[in-house]
Backbone as CSV, one residue per row, in Angstrom:
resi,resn,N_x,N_y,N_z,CA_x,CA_y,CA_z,C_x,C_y,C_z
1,UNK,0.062,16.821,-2.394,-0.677,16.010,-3.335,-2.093,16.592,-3.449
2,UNK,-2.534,17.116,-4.599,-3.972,17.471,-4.812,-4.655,16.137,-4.725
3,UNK,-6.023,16.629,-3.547,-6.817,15.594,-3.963,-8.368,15.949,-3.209
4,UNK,-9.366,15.270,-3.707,-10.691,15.950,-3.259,-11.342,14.705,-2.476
5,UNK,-12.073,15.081,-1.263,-12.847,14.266,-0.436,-14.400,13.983,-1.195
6,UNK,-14.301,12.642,-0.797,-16.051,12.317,-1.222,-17.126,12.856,0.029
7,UNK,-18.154,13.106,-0.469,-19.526,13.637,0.671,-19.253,12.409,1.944
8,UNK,-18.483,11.021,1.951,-18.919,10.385,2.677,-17.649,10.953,3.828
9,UNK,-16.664,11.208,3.363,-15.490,11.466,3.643,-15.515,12.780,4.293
10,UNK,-16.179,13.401,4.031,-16.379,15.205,4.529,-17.454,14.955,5.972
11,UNK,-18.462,14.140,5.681,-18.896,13.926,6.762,-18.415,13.054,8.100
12,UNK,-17.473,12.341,7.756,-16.532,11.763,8.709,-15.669,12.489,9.422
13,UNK,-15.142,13.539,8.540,-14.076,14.275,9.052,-14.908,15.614,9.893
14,UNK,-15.943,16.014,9.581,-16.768,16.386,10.854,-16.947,15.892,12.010
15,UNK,-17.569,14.786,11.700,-18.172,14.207,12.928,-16.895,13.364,14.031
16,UNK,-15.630,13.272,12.884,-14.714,12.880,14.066,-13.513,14.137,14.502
17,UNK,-13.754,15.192,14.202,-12.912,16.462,13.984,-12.040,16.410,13.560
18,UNK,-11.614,15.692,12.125,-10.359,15.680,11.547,-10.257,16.788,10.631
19,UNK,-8.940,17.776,11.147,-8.780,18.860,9.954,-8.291,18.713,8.781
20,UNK,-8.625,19.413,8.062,-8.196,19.392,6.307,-6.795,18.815,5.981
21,UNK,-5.720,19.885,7.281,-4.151,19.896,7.166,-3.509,18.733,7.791
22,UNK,-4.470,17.845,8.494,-3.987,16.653,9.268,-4.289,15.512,7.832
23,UNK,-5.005,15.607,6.881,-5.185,15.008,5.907,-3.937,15.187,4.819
24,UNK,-3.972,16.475,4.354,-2.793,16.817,3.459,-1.566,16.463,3.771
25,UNK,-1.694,16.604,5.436,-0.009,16.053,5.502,0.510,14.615,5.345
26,UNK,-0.901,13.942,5.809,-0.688,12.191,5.798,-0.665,11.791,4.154
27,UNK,-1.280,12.802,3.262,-0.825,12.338,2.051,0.772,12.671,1.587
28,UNK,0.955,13.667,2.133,1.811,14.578,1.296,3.188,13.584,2.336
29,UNK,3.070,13.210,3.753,4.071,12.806,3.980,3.754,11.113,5.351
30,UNK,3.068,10.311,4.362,2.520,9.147,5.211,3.970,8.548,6.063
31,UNK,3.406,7.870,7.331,4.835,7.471,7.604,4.696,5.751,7.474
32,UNK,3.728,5.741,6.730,3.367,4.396,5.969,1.904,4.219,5.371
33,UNK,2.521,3.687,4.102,1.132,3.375,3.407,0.931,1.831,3.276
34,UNK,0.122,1.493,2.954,-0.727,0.070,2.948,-1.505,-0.209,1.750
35,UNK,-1.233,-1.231,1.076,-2.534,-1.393,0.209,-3.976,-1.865,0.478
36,UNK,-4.664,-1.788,-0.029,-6.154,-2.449,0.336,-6.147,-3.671,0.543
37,UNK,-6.577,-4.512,0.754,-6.899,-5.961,1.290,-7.875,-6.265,0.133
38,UNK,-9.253,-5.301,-0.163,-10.010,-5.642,-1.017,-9.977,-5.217,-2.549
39,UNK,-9.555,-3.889,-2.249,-10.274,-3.138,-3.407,-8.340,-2.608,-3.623
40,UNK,-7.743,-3.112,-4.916,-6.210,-2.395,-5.620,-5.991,-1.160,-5.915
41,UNK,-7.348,-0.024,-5.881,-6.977,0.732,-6.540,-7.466,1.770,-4.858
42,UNK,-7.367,1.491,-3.876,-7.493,2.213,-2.537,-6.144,1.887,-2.206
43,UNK,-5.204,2.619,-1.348,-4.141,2.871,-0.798,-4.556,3.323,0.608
44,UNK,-3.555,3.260,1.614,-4.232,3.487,2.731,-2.715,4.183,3.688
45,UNK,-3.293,5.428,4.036,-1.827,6.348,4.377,-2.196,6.542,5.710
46,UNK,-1.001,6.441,6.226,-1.299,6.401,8.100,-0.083,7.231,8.452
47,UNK,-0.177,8.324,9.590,0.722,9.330,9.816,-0.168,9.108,11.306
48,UNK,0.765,9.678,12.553,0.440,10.224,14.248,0.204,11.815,13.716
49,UNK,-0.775,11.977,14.866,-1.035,13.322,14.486,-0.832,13.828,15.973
50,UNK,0.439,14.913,16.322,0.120,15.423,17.098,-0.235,15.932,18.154
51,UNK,-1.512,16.791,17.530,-2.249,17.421,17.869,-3.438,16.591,18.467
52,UNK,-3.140,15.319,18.449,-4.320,14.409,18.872,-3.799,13.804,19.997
53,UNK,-2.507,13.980,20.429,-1.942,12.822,21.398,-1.255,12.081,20.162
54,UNK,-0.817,12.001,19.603,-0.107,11.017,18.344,-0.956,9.782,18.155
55,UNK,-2.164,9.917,17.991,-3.116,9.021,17.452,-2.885,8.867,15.994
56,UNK,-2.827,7.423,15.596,-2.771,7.434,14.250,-3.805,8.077,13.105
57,UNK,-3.664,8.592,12.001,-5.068,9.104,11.031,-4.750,7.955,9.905
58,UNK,-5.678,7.329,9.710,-5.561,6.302,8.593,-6.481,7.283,7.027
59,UNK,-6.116,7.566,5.928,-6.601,8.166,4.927,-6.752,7.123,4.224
60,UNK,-8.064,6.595,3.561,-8.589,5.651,2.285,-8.325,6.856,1.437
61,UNK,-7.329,6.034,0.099,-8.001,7.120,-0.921,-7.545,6.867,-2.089
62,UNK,-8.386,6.714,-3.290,-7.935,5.975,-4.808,-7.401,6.771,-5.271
63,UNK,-6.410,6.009,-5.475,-5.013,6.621,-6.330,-4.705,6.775,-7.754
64,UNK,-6.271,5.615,-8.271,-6.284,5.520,-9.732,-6.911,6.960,-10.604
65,UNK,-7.007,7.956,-9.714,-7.848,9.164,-10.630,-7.027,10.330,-10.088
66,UNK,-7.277,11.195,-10.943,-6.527,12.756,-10.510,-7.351,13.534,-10.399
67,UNK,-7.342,14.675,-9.534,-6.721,14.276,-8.128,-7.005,12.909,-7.383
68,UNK,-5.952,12.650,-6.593,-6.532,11.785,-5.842,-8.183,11.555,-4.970
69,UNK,-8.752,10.515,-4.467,-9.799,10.998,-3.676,-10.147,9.760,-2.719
70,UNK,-9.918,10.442,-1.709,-9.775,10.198,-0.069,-11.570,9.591,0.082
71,UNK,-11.417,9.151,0.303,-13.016,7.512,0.468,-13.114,7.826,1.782
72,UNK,-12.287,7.710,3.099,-12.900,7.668,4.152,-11.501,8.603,4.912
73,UNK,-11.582,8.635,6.021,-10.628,8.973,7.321,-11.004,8.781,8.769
74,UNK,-10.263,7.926,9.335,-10.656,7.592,10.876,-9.141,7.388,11.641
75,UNK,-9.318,7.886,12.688,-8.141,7.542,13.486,-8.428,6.028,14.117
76,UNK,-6.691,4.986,13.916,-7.119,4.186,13.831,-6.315,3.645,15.435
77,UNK,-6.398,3.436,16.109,-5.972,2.848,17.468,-5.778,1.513,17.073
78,UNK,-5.632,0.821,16.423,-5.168,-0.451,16.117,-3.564,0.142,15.476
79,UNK,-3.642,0.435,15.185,-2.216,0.718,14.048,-0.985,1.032,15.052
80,UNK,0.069,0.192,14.150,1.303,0.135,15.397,2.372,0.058,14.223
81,UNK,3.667,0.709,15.009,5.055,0.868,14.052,5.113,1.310,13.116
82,UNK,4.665,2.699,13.602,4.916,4.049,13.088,6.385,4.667,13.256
């Protein structure tokens, strides 16, 4: 799935070391998505990664524009039944 990170989103994925390909894959193959609670047009894709210990990666990212674009990314230790 093409899609481009916002500045807020690029700086997250620094500062928490999330790679590019741990992103692409949770789009390209979530092992569950979620809708927003607030906002309809955010989707929310959660895949184990791994390379992390199989920590979940939760991807924000509006689905209403092309490419897609990924709002935030954090691994989420709450997330269960995967």
């Amino acid at each position: 799935m093409d899609h481009l990170l916002t500045d807020h989103a690029i700086k997250r994925c620094h500062r928490r070391k999330i790679l590019p390909e741990w992103i692409a894959a949770t789009l390209e193959h979530p092992a569950r998505t979620e809708n927003d609670d607030d906002d309809p047009t955010l989707v929310h894709a959660l895949r184990a990664i791994p390379e992390r210990g199989f920590r979940v990666l939760r991807v924000i990212y509006n689905e209403t524009v092309a490419p897609v674009t990924v709002i935030t990314v954090y691994f989420d230790d709450e997330a269960t039944d995967l």
